[in-house]
C-alpha positions as a Markdown table, in Angstrom:
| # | Residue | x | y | z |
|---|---|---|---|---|
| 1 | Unk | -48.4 | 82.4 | 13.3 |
| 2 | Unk | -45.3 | 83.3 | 14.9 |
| 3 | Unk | -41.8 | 81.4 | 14.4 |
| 4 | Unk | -38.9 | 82.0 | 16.2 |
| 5 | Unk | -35.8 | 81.2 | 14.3 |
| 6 | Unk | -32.8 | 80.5 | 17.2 |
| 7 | Unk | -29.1 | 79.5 | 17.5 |
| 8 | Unk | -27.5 | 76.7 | 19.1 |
| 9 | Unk | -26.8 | 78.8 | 22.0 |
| 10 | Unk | -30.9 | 79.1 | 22.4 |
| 11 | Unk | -30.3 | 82.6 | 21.6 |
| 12 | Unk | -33.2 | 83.9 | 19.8 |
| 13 | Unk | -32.1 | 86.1 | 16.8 |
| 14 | Unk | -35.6 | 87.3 | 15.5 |
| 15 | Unk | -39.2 | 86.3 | 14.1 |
| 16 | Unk | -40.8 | 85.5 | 10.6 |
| 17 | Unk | -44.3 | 86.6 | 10.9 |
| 18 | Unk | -47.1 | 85.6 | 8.8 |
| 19 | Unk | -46.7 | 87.6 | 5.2 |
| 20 | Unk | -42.6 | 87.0 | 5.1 |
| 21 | Unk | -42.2 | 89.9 | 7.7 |
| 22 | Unk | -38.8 | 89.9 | 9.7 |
| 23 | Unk | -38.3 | 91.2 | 12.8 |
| 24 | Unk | -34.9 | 91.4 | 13.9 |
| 25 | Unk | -34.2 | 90.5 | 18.2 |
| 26 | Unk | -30.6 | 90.1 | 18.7 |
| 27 | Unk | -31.1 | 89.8 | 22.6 |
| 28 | Unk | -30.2 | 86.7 | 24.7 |
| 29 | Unk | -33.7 | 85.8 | 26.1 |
| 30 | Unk | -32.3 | 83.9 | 28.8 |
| 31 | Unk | -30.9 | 86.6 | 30.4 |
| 32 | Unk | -32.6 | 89.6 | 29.9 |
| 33 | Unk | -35.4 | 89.0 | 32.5 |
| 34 | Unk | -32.8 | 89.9 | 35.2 |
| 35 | Unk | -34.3 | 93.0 | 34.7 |
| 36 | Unk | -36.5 | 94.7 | 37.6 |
| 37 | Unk | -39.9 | 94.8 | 35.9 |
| 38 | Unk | -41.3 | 98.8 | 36.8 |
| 39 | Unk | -43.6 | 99.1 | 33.6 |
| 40 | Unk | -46.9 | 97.4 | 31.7 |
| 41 | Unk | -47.6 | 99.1 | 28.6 |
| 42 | Unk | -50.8 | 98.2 | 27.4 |
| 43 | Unk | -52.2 | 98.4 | 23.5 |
| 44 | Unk | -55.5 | 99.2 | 24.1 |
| 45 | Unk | -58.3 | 98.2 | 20.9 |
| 46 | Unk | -59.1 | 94.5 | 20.9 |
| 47 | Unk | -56.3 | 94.5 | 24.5 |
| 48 | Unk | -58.2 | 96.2 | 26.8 |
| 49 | Unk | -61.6 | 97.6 | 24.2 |
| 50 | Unk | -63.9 | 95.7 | 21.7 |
| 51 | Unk | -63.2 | 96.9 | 18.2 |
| 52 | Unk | -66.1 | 94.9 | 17.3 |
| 53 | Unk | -68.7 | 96.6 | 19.2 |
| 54 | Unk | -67.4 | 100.1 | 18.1 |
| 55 | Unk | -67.4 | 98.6 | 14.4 |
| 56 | Unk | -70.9 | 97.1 | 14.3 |
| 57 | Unk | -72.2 | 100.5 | 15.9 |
| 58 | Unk | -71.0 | 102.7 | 13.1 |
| 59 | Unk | -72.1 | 100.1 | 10.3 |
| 60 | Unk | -75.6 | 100.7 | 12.2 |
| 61 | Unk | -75.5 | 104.3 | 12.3 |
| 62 | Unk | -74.4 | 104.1 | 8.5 |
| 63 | Unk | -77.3 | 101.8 | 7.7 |
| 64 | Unk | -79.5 | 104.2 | 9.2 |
| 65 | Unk | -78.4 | 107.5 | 8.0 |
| 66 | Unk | -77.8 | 106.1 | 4.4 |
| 67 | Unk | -80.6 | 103.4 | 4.3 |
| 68 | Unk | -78.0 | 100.5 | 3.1 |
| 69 | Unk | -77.8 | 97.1 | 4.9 |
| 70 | Unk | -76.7 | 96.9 | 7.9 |
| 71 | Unk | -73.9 | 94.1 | 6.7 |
| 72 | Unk | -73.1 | 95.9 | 3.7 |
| 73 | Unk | -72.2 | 98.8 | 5.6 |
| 74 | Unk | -69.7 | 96.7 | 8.2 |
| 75 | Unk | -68.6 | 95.4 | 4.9 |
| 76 | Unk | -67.1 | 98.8 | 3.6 |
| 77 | Unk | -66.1 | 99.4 | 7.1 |
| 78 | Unk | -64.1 | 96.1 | 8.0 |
| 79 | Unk | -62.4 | 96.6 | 4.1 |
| 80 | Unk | -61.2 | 100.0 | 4.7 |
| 81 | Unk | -59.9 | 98.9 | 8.5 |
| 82 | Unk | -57.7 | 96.3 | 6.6 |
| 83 | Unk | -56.7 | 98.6 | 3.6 |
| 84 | Unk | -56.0 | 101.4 | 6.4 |
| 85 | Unk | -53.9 | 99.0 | 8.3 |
| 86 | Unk | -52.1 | 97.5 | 5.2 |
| 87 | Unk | -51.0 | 101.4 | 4.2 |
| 88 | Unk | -49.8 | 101.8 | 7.4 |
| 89 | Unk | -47.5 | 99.0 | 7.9 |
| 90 | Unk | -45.9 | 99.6 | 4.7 |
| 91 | Unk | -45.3 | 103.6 | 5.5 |
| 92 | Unk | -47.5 | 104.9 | 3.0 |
| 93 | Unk | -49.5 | 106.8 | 5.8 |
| 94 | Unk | -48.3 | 108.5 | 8.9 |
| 95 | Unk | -49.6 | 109.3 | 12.0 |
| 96 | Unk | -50.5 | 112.7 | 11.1 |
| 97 | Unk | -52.5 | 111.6 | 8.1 |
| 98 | Unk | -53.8 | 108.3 | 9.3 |
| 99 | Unk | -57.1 | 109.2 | 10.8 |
| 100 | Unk | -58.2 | 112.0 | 7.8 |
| 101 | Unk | -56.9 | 109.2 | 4.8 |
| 102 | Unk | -58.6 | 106.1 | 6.8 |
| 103 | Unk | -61.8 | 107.9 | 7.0 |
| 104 | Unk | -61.7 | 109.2 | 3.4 |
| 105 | Unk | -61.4 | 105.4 | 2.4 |
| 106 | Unk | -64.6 | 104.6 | 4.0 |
| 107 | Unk | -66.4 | 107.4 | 2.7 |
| 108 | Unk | -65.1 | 106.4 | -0.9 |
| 109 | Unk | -66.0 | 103.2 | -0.3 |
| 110 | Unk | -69.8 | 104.4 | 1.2 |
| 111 | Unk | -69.9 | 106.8 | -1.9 |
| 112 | Unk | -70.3 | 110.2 | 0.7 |
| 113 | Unk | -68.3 | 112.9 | 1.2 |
| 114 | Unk | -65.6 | 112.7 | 3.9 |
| 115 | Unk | -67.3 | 114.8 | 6.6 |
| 116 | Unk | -70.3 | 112.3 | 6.4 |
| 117 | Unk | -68.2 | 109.5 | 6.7 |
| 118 | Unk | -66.4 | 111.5 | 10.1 |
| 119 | Unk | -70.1 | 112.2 | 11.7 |
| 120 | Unk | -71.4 | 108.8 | 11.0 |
| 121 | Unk | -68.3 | 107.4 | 13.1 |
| 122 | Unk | -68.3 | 110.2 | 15.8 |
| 123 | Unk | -72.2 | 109.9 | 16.5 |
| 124 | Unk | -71.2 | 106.1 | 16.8 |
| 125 | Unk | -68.1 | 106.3 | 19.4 |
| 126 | Unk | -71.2 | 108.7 | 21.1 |
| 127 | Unk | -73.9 | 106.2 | 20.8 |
| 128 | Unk | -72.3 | 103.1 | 22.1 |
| 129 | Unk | -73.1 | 101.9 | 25.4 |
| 130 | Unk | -69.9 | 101.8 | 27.5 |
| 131 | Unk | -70.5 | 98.7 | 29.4 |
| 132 | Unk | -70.2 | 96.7 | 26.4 |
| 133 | Unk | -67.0 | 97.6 | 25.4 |
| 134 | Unk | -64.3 | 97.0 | 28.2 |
| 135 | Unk | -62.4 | 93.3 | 26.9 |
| 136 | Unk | -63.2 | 90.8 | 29.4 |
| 137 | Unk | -61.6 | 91.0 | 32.4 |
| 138 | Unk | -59.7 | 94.2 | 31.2 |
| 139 | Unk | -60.5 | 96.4 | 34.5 |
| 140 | Unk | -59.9 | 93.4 | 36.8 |
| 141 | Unk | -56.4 | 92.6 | 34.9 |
| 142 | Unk | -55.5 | 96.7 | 34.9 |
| 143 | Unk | -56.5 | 97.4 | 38.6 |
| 144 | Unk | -54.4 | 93.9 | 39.7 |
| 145 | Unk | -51.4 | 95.0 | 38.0 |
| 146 | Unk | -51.9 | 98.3 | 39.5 |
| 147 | Unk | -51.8 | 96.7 | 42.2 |
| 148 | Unk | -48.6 | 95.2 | 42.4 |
| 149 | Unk | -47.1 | 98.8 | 42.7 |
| 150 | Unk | -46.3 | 99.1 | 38.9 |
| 151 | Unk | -46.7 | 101.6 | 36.6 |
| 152 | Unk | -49.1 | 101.1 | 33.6 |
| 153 | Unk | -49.8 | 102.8 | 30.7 |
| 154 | Unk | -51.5 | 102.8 | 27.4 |
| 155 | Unk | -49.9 | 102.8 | 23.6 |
| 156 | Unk | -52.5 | 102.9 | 21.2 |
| 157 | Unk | -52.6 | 103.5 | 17.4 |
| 158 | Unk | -55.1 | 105.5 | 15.7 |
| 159 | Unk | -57.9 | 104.7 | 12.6 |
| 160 | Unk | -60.6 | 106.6 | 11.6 |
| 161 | Unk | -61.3 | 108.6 | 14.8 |
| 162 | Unk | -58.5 | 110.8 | 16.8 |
| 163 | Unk | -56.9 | 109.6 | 20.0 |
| 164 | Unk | -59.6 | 111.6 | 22.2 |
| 165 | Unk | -62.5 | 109.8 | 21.7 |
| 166 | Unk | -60.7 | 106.8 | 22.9 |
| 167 | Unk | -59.5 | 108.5 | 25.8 |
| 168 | Unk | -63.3 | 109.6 | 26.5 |
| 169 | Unk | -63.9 | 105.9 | 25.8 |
| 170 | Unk | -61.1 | 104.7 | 28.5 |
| 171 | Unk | -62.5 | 107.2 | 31.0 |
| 172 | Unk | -66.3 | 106.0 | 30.2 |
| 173 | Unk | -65.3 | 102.3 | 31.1 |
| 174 | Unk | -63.5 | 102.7 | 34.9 |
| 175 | Unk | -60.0 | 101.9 | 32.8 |
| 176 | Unk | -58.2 | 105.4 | 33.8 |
| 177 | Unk | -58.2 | 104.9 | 37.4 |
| 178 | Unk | -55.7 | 102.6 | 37.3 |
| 179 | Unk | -53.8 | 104.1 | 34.0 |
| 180 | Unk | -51.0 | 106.3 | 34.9 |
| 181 | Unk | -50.4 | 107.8 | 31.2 |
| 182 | Unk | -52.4 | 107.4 | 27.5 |
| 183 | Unk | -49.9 | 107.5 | 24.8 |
| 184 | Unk | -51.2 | 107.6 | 21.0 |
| 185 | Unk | -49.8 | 107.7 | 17.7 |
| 186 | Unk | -51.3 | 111.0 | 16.6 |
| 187 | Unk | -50.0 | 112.6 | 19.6 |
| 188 | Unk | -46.8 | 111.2 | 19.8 |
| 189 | Unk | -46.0 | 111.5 | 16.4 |
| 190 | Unk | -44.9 | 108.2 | 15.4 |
| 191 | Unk | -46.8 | 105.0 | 15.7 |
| 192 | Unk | -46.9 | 100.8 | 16.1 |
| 193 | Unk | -44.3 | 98.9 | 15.3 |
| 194 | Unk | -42.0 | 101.6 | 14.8 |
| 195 | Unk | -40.0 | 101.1 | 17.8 |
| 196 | Unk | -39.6 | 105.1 | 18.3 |
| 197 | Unk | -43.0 | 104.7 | 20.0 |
| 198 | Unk | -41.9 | 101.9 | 22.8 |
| 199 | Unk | -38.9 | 104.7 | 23.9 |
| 200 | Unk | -40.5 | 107.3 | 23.6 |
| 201 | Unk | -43.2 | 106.1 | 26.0 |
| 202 | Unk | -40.1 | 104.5 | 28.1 |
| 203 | Unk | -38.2 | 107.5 | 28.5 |
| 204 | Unk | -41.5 | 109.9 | 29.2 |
| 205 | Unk | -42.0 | 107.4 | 32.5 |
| 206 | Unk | -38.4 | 107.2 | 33.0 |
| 207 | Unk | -38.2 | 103.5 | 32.4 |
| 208 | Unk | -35.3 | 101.8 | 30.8 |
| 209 | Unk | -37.2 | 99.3 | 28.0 |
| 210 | Unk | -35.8 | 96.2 | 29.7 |
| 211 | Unk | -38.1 | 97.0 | 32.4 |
| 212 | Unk | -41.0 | 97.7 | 30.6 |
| 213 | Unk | -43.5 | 94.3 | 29.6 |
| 214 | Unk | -46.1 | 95.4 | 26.2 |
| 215 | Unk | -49.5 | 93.7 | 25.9 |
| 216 | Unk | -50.9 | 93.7 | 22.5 |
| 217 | Unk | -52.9 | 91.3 | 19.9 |
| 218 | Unk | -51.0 | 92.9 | 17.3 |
| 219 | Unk | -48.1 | 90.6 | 15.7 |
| 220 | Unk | -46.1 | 93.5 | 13.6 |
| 221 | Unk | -47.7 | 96.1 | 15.8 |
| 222 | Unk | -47.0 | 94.8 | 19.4 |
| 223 | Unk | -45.1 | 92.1 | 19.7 |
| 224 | Unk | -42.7 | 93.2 | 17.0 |
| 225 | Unk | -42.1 | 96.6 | 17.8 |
| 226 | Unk | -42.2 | 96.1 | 21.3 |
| 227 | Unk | -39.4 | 93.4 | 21.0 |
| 228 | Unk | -37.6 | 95.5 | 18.6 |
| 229 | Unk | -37.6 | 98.3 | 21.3 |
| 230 | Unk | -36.0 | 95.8 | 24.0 |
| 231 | Unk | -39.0 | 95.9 | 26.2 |
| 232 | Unk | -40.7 | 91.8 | 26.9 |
| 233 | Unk | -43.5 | 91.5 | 25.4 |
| 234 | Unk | -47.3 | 89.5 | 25.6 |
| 235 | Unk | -49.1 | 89.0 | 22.8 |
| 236 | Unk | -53.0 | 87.8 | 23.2 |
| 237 | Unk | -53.7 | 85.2 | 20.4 |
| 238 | Unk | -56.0 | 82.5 | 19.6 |
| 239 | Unk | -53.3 | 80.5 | 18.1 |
| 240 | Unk | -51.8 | 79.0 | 21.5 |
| 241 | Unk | -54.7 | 77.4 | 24.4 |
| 242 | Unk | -52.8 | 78.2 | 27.4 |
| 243 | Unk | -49.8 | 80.6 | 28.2 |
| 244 | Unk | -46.2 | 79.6 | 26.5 |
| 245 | Unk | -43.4 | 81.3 | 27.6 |
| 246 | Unk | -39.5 | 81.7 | 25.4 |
| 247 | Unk | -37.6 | 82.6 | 28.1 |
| 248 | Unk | -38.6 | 86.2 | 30.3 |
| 249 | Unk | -38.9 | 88.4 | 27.4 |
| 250 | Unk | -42.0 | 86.5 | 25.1 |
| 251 | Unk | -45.1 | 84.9 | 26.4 |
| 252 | Unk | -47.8 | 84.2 | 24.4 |
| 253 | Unk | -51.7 | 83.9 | 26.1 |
| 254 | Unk | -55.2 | 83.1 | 24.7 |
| 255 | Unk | -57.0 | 85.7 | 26.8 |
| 256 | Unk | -55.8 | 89.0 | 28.4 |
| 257 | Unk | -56.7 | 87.7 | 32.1 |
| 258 | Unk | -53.0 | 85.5 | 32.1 |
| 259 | Unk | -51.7 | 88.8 | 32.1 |
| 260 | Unk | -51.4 | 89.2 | 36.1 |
| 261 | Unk | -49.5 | 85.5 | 36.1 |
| 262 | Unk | -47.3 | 86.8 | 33.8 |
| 263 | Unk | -46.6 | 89.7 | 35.5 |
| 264 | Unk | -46.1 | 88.5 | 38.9 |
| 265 | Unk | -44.3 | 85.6 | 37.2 |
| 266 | Unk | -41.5 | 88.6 | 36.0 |
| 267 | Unk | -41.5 | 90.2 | 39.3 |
| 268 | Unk | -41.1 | 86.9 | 41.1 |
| 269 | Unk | -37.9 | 86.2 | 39.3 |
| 270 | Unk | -36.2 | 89.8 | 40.6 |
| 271 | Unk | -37.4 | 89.7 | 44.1 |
């Protein structure tokens, strides 16, 4: 749950996310959309690709090259992803380390070494089916916005596998004919919510971050960094049934195919 904390000037001054988390936005909403929108950034596991699917793959390949249950193996999995996740948000991890420390936690958890914890999850990202794992509506939503004569891109962090097997996986889907750039954490050097990311990305497309939008499902990760980097932001969540808007710069959706509204929404307002 997200709540916006404003001022009597409807001036929103930041957000308490769930876990006492403060994000600082000291930008007037109401006039920042002014902005000529050139950008959409999108995050790209659970945005635009099925965590799930790649999850419940290497729980199966773990069952079967370990002889555990199936469930007790997406178990271990599913609790390392959230211990990973809770390291990185607090800094203990970087993006250099991320993948090798997140991978070593599962093994711990599976009882292996690491390097049959790494080949369980690589002969998994090789194993799944590519048709199953676009989002739906995620190449429809990318090709539209394409479309429209903008720019789009991916920023993406990284757990338990590098950033090129989920390039191979945005190839494999259709997803990089429409993608201009692939930005990661492990290549960039810094990753979601630190704000570094958002302008780093910005200023390798030569976008200022006012006209950039982000699309994530991430609270901290997207919306929070991506607000705290000035770009507007989108954040998918099952929380709201229909799009809700606070002023140009945050929209909130249930499902990633509002995206194009949103989008021609922004551009509709500069025209």
């Amino acid at each position: 749950m997200v709540r916006a904390t404003t001022s009597s000037t409807m001036i929103v001054r930041g957000f308490l996310l769930d876990g006492g988390c403060y994000i600082n936005y000291p930008y007037p909403l109401l006039t920042r959309g002014w902005a000529l929108l050139r950008l959409v950034l999108f995050d790209v596991w659970n945005t635009l690709l099925r965590l799930d699917v790649v999850y419940e793959e290497i729980a199966r390949v773990a069952s079967a090259v370990l002889g555990i249950e199936f469930s007790e193996a997406l178990a271990r999995l599913r609790a390392a992803y959230a211990e990973s996740r809770r390291a990185r948000r607090l800094g203990l991890v970087g993006p250099e380390n991320v993948v090798d420390r997140s991978t070593k936690l599962f093994a711990d958890l599976l009882g292996v070494e690491d390097f049959m914890a790494a080949s369980i999850i690589e002969r998994a990202l090789r194993s799944v089916k590519p048709s199953v794992l676009a989002v739906d509506g995620a190449l429809d939503v990318v090709r539209a916005v394409k479309g429209l004569g903008l720019k789009v891109a991916t920023l993406g962090n990284v757990l338990f596998w590098p950033s090129m097997y989920t390039r191979d996986v945005v190839k494999a889907v259709g997803l990089s004919t429409y993608i201009d750039r692939q930005f990661y954490a492990d290549e960039l050097g810094v990753q979601k919510p630190d704000r570094e990311a958002f302008l780093a990305v910005c200023r390798e497309l030569s976008v200022e971050p006012e006209e950039a939008l982000h699309v994530g499902d991430g609270v901290s990760e997207d919306l929070g960094g991506a607000l705290s980097a000035g770009l507007k932001a989108v954040l998918i969540t099952g929380d709201v049934d229909r799009p809700v808007s606070i002023g140009s710069d945050i929209h909130f959706i249930p499902r990633l195919t509002h995206v194009v509204d949103i989008v021609k929404g922004l551009m509709a307002e500069t025209a």
